[in-house]
N, C-alpha and C positions, 0 to 999 in steps of 0.2 A: 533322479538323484535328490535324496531330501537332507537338509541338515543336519540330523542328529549322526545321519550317515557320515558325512563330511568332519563330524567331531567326535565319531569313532574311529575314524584315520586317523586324524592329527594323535589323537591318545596313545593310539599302538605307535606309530609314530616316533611321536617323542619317550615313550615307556621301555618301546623295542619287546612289548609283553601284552600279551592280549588279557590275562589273567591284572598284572598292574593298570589296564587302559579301563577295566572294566570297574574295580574299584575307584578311579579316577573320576569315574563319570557318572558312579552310583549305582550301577546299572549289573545286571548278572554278566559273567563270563560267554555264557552262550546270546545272550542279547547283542555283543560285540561282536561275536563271531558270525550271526546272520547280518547284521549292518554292512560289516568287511564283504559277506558274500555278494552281499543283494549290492552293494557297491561296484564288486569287479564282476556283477553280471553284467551291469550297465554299461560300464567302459568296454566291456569284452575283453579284459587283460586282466590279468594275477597283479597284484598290489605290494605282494609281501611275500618276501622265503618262507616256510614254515618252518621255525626250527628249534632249538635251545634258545633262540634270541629271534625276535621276528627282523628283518631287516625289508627293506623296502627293494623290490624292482627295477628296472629303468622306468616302468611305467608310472612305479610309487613317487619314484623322485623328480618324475615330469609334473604330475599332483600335485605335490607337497605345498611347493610356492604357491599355486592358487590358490590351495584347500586352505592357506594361513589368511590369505588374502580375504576370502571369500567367508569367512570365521570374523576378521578384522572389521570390513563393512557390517556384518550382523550385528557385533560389537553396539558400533557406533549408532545404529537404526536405533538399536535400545534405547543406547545411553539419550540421544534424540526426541524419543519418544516420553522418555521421562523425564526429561524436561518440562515438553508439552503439558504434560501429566500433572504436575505440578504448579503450573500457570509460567513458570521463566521462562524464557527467550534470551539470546545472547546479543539480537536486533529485532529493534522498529521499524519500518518504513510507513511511511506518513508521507500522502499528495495532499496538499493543501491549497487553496486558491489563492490570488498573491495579495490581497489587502490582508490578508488574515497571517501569511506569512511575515509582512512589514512590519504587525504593528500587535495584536495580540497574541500570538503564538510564541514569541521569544521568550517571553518571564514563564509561561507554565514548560515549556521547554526545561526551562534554567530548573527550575522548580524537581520537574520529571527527574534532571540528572545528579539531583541530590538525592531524592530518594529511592530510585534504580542505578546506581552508579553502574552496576556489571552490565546495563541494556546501553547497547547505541543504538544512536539514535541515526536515524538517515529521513532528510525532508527535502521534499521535492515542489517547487512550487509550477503548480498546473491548473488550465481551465477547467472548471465542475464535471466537463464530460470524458474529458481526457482521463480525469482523475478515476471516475468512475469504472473506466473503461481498462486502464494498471489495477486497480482493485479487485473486477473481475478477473483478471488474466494473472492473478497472482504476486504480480510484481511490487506489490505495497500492500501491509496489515490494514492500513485507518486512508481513509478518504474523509476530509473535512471540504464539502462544497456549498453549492448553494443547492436548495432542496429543490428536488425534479421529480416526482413522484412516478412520472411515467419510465423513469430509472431506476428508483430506488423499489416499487413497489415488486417487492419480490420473498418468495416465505425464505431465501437461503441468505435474505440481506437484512442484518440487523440495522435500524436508522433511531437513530436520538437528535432529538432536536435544541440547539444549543443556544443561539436567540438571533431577534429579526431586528434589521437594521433599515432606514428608512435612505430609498435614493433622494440625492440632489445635484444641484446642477451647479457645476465645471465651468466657468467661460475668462475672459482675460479680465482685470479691472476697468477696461478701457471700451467693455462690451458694451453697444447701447441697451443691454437689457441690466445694466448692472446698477443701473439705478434705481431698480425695480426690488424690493426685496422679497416675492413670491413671483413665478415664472409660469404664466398661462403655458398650458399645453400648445395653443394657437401659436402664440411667440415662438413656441419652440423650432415650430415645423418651416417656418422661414428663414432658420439660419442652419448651414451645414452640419452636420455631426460624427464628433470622433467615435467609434464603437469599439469594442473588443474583438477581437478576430473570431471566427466559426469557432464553434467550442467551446465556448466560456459562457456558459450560462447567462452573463447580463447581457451580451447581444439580445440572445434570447426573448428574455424578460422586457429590452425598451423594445423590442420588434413588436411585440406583438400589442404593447400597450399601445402604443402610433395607430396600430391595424384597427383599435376599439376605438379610439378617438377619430378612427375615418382621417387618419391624415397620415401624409405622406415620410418616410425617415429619407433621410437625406444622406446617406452615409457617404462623409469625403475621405475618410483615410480608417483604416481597421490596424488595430494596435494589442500591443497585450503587457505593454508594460505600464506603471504606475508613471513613471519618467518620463516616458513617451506622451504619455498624456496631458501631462502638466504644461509639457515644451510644446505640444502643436498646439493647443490650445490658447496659449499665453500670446502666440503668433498675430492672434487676428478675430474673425469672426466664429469662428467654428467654437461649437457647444459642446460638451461632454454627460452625458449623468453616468453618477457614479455613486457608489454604497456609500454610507456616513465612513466607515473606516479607512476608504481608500483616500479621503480627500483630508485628513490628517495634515501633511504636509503644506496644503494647499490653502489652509487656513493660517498660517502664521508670513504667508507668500505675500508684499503685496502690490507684486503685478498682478497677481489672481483672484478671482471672487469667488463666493460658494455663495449659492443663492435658492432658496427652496421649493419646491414641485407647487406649482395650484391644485386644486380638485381635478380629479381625482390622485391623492396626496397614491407614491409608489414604493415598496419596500421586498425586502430578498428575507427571505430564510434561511438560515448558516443550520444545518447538521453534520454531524459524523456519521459516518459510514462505515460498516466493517461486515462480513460474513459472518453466518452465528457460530460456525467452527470455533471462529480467533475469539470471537466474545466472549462463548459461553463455553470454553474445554471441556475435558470431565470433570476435574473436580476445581478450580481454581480461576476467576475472571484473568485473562490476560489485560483488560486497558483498566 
């Protein structure tokens, strides 16, 4: 059963004339008439009376509704597709990591929906692998993480690199390292630390830096909120390092200190992420 077949029924159809179905659709008289046949070869059933007026079967009129149906989705694929075509979309979905949600993402946001007012917008805030991981599976256009290369490096993944932000270190005002204003790695590794839960890239990134410094992480409680952090941290001894952007809030705190990494100084990499499909369409950049 192929479409043009399925839009030579509806024509006779609606025409009640195989002669009106065929000017209809551009097409010769006898073009219609093999469609109709090679159509009710397929079903095994007559479609239509032949007569002064075509009229439709019980078998036609069991068709009809779906053939409208099945005409209506085709429609719509198009209409869909030329969208695509064109670079518009009717939504975004955007996974973002959460300091980047907090604090620079909202004004080009605000910005994005003046100047696409017809696109909504949908933003999700997620750790760098998570995010990763909705991007490959479809379920969001843009991933903005922290850069992973043993993730991103891929020919179907387009990656732009958008800028690097230097970690530092999270502890209460009342830390005795807070009198310190640069934080030996050494220091570090004697007092507990809050981390990000599995997933979130900056686990990741202080794990593995401890591992080159031959010292031990000490992780006392695993977190994924910015809030979270702030509150256990402000508690007692336990340390945090965090991106320059997540500790925004924590600078103006002042139960809290933000105090900077020693040698060797630690920093993340922020890109966007998207597949070259959504990037690069055929004729029109979507982002």
């Amino acid at each position: 059963m192929r479409l043009e077949q399925i839009q030579a029924f509806l024509a006779v159809a609606e025409t009640g004339s195989f002669q009106r179905a065929a000017q209809q659709c551009g097409v010769t008289q006898s073009t219609i008439s093999r469609q109709i046949q090679s159509l009710e070869a397929t079903v095994d059933l007559p479609l239509f009376h032949r007569g002064a007026k075509a009229k439709l079967t019980l078998g036609g009129e069991q068709l009809l509704p779906r053939a409208r149906r099945i005409c209506q989705e085709w429609s719509q694929a198009l209409s869909s597709l030329e969208t695509l075509r064109l670079g518009e979309q009717p939504e975004l979905c955007i996974a973002a990591i959460s300091s980047l949600c907090a604090h620079d993402l909202p004004p080009v946001l605000e910005q994005f929906g003046r100047d696409y007012p017809q696109t909504q917008l949908r933003v999700t805030a997620l750790g760098s692998d998570r995010a990763l991981k909705v991007l490959r599976d479809g379920l969001v256009d843009v991933a903005i993480v922290m850069n992973n290369p043993f993730l991103t490096h891929n020919a179907e993944v387009f990656v732009e690199y958008l800028y690097e932000e230097t970690i530092q270190v999270l502890m209460s005002a009342q830390h005795p390292l807070a009198s310190l204003k640069v934080i030996p790695w050494i220091e570090l590794a004697r007092y507990p630390q809050v981390v990000f839960k599995d997933g979130y890239g900056m686990q990741r990134l202080v794990q593995e830096q401890f591992n080159k410094q031959g010292l031990e992480l000490r992780a006392s409680v695993e977190l994924n909120t910015l809030d979270a952090f702030r509150g256990m941290v402000r508690q007692g001894k336990s340390l945090a390092l965090l991106p320059r952007m997540a500790l925004a809030e924590a600078l103006g705190d002042p139960t809290l200190a933000v105090r900077s990494l020693g040698h060797p100084e630690l920093s993340r990499q922020v890109v966007l992420v998207t597949t070259r499909d959504r990037y690069d369409p055929p004729h029109q950049t979507l982002l």
